[in-house]
N, CA, C and O of each residue as an XYZ file, in Angstrom:
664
protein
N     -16.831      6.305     10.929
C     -17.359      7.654     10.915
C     -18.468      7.728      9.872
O     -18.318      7.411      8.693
N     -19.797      8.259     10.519
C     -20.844      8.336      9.569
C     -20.730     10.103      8.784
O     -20.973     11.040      9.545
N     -20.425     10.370      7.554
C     -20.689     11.494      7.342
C     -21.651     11.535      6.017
O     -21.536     10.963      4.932
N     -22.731     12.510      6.569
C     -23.602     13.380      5.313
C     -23.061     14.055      4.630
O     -22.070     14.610      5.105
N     -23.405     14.329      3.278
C     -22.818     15.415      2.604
C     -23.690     15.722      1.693
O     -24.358     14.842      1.150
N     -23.835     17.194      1.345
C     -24.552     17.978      0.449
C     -23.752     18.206     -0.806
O     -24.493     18.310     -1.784
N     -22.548     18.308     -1.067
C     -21.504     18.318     -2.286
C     -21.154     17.331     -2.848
O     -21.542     16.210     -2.522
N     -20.371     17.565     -3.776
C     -20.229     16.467     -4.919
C     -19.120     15.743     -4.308
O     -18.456     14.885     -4.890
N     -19.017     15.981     -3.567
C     -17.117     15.221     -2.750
C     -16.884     15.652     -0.925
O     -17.553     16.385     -0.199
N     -15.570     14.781     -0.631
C     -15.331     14.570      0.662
C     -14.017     15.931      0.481
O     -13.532     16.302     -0.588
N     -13.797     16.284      1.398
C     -12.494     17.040      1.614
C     -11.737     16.601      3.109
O     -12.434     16.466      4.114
N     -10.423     16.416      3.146
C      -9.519     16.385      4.334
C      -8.479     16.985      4.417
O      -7.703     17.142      3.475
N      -8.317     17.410      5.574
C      -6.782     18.356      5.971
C      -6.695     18.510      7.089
O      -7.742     18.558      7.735
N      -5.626     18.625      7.658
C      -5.081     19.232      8.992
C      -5.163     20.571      9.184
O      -4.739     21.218      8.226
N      -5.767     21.521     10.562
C      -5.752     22.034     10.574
C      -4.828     22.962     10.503
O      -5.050     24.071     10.019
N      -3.255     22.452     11.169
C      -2.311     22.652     11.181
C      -1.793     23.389      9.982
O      -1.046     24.360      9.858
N      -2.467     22.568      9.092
C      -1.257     22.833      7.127
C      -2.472     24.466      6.935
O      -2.167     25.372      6.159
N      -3.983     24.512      7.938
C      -4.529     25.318      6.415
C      -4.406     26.731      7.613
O      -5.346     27.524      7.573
N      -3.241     27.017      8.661
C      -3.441     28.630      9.234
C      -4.058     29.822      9.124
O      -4.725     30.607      9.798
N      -3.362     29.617      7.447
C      -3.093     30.822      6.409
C      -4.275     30.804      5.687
O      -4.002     31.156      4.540
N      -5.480     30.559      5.804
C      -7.094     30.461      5.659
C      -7.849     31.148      6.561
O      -7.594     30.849      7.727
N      -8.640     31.917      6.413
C      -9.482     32.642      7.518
C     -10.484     32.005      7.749
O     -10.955     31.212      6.934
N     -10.880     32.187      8.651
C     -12.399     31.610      9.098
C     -13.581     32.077      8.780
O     -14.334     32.802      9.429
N     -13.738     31.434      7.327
C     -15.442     32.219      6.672
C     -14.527     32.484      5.039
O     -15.042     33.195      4.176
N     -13.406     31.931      4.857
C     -12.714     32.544      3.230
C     -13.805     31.561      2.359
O     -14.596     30.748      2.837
N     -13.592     31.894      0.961
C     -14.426     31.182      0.358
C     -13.096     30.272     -0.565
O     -12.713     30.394     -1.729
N     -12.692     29.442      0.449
C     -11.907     28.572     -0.324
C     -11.805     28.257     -1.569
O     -11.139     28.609     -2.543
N     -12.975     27.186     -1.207
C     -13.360     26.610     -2.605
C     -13.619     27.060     -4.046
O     -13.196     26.547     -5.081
N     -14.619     28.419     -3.844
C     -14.401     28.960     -4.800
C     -12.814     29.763     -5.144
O     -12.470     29.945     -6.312
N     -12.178     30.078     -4.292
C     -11.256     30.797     -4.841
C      -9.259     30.183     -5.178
O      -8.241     30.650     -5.689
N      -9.775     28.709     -4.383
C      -8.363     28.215     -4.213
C      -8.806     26.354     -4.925
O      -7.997     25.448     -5.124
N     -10.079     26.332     -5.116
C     -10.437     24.773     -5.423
C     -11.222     24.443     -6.159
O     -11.940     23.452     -6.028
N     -11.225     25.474     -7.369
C     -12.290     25.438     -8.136
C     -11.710     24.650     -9.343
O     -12.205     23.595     -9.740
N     -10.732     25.184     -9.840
C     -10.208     25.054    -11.297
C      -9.119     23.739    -10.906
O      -8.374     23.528     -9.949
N      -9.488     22.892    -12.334
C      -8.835     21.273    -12.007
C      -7.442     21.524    -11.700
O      -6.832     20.880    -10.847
N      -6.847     22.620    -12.510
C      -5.049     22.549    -11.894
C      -4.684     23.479    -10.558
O      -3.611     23.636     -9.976
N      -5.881     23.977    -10.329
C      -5.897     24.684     -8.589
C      -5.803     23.544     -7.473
O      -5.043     23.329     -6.529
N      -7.113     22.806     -8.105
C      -7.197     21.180     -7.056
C      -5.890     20.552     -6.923
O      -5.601     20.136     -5.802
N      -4.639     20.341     -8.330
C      -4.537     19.375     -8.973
C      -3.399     19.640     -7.791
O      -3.240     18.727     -6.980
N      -2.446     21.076     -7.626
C      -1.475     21.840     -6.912
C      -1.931     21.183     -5.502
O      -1.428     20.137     -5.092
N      -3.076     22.002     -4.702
C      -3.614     21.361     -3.443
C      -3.115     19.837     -3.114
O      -2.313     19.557     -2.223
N      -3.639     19.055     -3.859
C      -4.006     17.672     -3.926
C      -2.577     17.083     -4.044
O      -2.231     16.081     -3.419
N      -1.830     17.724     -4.827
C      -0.251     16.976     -5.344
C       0.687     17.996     -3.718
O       1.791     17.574     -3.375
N       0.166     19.023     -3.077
C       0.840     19.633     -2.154
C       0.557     18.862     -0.792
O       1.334     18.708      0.150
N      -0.706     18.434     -0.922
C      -0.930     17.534      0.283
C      -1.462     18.544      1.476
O      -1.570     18.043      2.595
N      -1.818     20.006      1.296
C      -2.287     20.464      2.585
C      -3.748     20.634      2.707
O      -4.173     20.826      3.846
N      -4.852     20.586      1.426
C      -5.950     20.168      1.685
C      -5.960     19.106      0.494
O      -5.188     19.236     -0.455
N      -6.649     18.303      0.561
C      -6.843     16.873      0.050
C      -8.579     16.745     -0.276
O      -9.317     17.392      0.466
N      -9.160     15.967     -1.310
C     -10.206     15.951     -1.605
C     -10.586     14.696     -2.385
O      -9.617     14.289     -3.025
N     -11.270     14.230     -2.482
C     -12.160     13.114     -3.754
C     -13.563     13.225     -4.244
O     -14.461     13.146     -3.407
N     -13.897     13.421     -5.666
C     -15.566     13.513     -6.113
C     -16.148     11.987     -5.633
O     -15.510     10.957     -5.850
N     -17.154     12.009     -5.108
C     -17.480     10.636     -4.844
C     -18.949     10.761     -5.686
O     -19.749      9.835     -5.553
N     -19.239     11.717     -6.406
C     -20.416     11.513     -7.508
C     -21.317     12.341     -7.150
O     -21.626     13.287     -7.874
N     -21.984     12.073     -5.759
C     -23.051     12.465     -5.773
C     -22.940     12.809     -4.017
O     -22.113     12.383     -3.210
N     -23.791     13.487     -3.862
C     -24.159     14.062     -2.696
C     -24.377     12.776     -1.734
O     -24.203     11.721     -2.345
N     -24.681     12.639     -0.516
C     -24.997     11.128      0.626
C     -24.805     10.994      1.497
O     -24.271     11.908      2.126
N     -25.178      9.498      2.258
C     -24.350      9.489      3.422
C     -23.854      8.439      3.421
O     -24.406      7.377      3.133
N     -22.125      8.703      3.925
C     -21.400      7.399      3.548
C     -20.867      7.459      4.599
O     -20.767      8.494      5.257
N     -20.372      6.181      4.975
C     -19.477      5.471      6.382
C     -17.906      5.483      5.931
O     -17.483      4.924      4.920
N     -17.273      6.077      6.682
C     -15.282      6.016      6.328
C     -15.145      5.418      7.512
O     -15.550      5.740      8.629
N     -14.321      4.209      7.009
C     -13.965      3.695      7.886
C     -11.975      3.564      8.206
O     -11.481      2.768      7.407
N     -11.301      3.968      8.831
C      -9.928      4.234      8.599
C      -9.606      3.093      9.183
O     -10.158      2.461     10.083
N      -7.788      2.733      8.011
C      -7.048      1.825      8.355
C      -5.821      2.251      8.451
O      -5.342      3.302      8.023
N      -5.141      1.077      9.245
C      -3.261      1.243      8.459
C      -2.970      1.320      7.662
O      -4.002      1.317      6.990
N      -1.880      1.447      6.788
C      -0.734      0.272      5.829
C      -1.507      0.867      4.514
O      -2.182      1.885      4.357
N      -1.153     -0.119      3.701
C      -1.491     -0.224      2.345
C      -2.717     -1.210      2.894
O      -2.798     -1.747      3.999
N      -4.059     -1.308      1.273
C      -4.870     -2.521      1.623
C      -3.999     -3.414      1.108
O      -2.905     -3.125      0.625
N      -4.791     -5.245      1.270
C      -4.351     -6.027      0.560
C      -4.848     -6.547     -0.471
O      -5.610     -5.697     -0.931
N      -4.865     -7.489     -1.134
C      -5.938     -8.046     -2.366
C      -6.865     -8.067     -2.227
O      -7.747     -7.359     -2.714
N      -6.924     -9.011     -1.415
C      -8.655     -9.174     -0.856
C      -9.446     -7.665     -0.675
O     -10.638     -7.657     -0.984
N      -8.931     -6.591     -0.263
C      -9.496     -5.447      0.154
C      -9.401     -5.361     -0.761
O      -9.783     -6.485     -1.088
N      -9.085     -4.720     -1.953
C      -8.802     -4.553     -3.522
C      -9.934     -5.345     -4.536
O     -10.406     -5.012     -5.623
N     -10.138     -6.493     -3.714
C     -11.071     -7.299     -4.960
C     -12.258     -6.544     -4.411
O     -13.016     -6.014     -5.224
N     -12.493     -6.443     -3.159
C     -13.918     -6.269     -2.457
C     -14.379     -4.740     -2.640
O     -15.494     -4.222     -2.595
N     -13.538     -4.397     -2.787
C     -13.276     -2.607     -3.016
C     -12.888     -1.891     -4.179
O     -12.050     -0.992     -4.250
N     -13.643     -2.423     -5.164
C     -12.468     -2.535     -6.646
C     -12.435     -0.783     -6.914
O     -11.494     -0.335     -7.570
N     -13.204     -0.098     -6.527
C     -12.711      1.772     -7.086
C     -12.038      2.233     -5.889
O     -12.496      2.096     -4.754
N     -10.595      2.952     -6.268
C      -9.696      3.457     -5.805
C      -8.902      4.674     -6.415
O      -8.945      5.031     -7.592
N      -8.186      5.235     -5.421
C      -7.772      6.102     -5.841
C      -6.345      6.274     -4.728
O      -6.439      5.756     -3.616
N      -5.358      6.847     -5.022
C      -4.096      7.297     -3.926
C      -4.473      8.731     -3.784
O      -5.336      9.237     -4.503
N      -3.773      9.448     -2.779
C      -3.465     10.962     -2.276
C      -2.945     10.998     -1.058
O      -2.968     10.140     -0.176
N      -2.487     12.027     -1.074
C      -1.517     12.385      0.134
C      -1.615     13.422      1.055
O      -2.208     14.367      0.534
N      -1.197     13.708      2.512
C      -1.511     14.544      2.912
C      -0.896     14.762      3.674
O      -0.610     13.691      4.210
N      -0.228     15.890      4.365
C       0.694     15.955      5.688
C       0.061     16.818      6.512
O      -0.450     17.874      6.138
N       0.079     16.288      7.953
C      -0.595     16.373      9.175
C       0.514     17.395     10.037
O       1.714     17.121     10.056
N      -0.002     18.502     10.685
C       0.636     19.300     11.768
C      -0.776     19.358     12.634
O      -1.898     19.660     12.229
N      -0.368     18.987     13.901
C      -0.997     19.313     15.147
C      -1.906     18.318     15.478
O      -3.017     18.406     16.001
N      -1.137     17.160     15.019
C      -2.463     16.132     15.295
C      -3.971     15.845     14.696
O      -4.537     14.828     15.096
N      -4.421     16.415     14.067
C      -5.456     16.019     13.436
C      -5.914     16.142     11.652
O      -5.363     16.676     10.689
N      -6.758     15.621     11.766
C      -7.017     15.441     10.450
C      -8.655     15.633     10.282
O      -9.259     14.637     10.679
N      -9.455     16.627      9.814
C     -10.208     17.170      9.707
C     -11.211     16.089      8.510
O     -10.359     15.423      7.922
N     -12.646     15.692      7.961
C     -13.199     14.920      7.199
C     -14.536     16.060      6.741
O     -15.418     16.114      7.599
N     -14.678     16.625      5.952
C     -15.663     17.290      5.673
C     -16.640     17.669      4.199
O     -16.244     18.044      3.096
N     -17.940     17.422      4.653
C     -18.278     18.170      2.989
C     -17.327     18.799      2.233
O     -16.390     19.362      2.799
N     -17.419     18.790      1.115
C     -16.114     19.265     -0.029
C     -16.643     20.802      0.312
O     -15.930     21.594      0.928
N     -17.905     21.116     -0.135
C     -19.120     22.525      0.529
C     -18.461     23.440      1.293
O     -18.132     24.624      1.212
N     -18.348     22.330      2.234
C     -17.688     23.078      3.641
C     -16.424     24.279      3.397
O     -16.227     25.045      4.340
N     -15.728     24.410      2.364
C     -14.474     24.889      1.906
C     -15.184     26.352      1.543
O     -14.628     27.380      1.930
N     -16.240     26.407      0.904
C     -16.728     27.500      0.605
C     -16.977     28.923      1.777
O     -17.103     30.145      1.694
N     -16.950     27.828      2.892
C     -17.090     28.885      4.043
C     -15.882     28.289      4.828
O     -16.399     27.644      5.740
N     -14.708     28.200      4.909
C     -13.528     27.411      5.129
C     -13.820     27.713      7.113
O     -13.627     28.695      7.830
N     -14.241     26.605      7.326
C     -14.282     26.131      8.515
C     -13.124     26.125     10.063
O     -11.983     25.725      9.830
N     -13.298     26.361     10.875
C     -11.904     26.918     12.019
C     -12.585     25.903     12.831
O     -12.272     26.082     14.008
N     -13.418     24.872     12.685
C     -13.858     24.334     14.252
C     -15.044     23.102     13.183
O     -15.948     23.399     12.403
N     -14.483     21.646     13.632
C     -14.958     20.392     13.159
C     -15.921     19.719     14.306
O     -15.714     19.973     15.493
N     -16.786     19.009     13.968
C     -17.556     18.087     14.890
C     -16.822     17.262     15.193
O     -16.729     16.466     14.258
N     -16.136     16.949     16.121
C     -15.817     15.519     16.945
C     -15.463     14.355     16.514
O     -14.417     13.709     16.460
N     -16.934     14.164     16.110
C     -17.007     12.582     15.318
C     -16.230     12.734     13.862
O     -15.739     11.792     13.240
N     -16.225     14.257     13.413
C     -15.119     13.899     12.109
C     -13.775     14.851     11.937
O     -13.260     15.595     11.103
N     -13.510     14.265     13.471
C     -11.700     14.576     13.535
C     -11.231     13.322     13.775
O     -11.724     12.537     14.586
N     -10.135     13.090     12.971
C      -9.348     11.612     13.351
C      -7.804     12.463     13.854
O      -7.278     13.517     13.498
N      -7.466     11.461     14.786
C      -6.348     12.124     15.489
C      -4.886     11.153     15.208
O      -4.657      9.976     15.487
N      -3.956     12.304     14.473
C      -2.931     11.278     13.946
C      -1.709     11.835     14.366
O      -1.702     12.982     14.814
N      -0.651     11.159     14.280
C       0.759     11.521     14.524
C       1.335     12.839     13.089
O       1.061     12.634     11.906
N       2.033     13.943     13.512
C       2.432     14.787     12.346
C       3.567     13.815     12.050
O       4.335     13.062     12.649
N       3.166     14.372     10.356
C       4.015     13.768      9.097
C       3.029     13.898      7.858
O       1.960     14.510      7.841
N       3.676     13.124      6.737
C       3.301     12.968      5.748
C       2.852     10.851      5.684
O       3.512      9.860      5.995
N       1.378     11.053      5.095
C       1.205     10.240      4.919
C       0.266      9.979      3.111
O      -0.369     10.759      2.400
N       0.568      8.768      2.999
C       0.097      8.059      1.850
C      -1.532      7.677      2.021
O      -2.072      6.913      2.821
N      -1.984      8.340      1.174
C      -3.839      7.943      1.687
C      -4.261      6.762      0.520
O      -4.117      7.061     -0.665
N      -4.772      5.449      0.881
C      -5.505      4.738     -0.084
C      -7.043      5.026      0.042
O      -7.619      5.294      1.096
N      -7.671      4.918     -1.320
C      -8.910      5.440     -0.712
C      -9.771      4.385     -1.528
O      -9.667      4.438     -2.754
N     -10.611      3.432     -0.969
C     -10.999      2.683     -2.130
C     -12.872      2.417     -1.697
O     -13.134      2.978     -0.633
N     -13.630      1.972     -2.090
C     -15.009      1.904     -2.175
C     -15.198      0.831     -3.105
O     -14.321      0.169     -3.659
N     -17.215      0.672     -3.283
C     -17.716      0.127     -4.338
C     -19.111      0.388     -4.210
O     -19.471      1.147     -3.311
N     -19.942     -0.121     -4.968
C     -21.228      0.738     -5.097
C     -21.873     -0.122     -4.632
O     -21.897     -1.327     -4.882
N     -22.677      0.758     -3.607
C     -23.825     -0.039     -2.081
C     -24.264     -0.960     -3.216
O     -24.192     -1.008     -4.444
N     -24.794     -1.728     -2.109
C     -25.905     -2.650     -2.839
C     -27.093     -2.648     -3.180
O     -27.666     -3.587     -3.733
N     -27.704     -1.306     -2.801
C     -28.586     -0.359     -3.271
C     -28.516     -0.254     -4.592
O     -29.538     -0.324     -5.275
N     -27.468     -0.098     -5.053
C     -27.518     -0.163     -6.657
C     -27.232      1.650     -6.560
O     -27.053      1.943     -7.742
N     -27.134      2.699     -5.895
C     -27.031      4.072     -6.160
C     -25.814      4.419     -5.118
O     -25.556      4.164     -3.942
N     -25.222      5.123     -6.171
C     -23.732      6.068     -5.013
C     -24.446      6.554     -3.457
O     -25.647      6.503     -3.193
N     -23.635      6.902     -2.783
C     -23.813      7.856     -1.820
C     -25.040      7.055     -0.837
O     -25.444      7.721      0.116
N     -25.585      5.793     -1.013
C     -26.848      5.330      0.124
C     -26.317      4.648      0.653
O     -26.304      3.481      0.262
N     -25.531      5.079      1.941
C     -24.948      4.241      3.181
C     -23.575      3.330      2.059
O     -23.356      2.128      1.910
N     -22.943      4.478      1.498
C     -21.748      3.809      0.398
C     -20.612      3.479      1.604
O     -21.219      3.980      2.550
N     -19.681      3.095      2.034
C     -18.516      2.640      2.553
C     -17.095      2.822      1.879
O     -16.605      2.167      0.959
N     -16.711      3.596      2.392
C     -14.904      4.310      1.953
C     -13.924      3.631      2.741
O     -14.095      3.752      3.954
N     -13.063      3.034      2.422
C     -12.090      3.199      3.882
C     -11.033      3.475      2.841
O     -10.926      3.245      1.637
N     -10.099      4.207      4.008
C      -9.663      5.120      4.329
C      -8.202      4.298      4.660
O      -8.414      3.881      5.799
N      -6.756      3.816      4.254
C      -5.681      3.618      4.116
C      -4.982      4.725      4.677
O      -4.896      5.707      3.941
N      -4.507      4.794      5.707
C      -3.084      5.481      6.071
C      -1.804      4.889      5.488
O      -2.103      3.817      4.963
N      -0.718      5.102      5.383
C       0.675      4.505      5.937
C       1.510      6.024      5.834
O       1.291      6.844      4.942
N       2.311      6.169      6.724
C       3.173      7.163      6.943
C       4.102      6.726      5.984
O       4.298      5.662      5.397
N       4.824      8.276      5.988
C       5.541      8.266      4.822
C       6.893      9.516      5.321
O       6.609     10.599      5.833
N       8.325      9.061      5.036
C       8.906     10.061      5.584
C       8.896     11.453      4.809
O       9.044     12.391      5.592
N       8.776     11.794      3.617
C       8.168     12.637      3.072
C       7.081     12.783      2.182
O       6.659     11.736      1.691
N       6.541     13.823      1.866
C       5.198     13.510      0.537
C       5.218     13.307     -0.094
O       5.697     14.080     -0.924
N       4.576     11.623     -0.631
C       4.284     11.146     -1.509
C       3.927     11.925     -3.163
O       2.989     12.630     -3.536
N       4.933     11.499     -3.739
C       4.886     12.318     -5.350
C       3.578     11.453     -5.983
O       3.404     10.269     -6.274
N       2.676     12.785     -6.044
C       1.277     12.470     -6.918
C       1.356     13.208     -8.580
O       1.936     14.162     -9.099
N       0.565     12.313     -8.931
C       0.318     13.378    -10.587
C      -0.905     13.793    -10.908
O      -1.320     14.088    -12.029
N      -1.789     13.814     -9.311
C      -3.188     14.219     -9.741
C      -2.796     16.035    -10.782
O      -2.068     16.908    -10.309
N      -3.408     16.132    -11.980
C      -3.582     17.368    -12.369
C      -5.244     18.214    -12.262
O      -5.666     19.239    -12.798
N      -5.708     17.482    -11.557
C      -7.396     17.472    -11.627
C      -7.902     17.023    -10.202
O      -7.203     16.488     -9.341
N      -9.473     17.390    -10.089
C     -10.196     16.786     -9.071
C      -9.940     14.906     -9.111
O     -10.280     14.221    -10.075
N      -9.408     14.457     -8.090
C      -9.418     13.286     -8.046
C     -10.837     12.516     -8.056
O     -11.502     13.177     -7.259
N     -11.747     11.351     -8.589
C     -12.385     11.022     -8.777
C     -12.703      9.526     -8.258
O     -12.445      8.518     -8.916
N     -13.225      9.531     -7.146
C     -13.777      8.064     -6.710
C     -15.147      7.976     -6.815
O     -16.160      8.416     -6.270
N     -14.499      6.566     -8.557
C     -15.976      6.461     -9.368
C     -15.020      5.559    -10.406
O     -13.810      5.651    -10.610
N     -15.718      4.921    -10.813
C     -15.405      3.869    -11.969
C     -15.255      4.585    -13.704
O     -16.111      5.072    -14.443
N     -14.065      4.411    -13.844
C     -13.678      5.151    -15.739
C     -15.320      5.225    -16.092
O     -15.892      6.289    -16.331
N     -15.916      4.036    -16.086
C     -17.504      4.239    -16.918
C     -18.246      5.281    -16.627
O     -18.973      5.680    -17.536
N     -18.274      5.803    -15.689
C     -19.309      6.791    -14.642
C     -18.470      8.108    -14.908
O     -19.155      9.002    -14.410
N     -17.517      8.574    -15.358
C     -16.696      9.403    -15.152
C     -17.269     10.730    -16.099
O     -16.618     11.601    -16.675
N     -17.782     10.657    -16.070
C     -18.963     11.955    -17.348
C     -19.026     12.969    -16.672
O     -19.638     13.952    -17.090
């Protein structure tokens, strides 16, 4: 999946988990602003998010399972989160997008999954461009999980290297 983005981050959720959202609320500002607002979201699993730095366009590419080493060496910035799915899908959008909380996704960034709770790996590394966000590459770790995965994000989760973290 190729997605653009104008915000500082990716956001995901099922449409299923966000009902109780109107179409046009200003989410973000009002439910995803403040790090222990995110931190609740993010540790609740019904909208899900990562800063990826900078605005771009990056390729997600989704897997099974956990990665393995090799994916780990090649992919060295990571991060876990969690998320539980009702109604089959799973929504991929500008973080932005929350500000005008969205009722209807493009196609190309709905992934269609079985309901439950699943374990998200999320790992990257910086194009070879030498700059975030220019054709950067995410993938995207599933593995189901029989319930939600206990997180301790208290904050915006951050996919970006401790050094960069300013």
């Amino acid at each position: 999946m190729k997605l653009s983005i104008d915000g500082p981050g990716i956001a995901l959720f099922s449409p299923g988990m966000t009902e109780g959202i109107g179409k046009g609320d200003d989410f973000l500002g009002e439910e995803f602003v403040q790090p222990e607002d995110i931190g609740r979201h993010v540790r609740a699993g019904d909208v899900t998010a990562f800063c990826t730095g900078s605005p771009g366009d990056y390729l997600l590419e989704c897997r099974e399972g956990y990665p393995d080493e090799d994916a780990c060496r090649e992919y060295p910035v990571g991060l876990r989160l969690g998320l539980e799915v009702r109604g089959g899908e799973v929504w991929v959008t500008d973080l932005f997008w929350l500000s005008w909380f969205p009722k209807e996704c493009p196609p190309e960034q709905v992934l269609r999954m079985a309901d439950g709770f699943y374990h998200l790996t999320v790992l990257t590394r910086k194009p070879d461009s030498g700059r975030w966000g220019e054709n950067q590459r995410i993938l995207l770790y599933w593995n189901p999980l029989p319930e939600m995965p206990k997180l301790a994000w208290q904050g915006a989760p951050l996919l970006l290297p401790e050094e960069e973290w300013g």
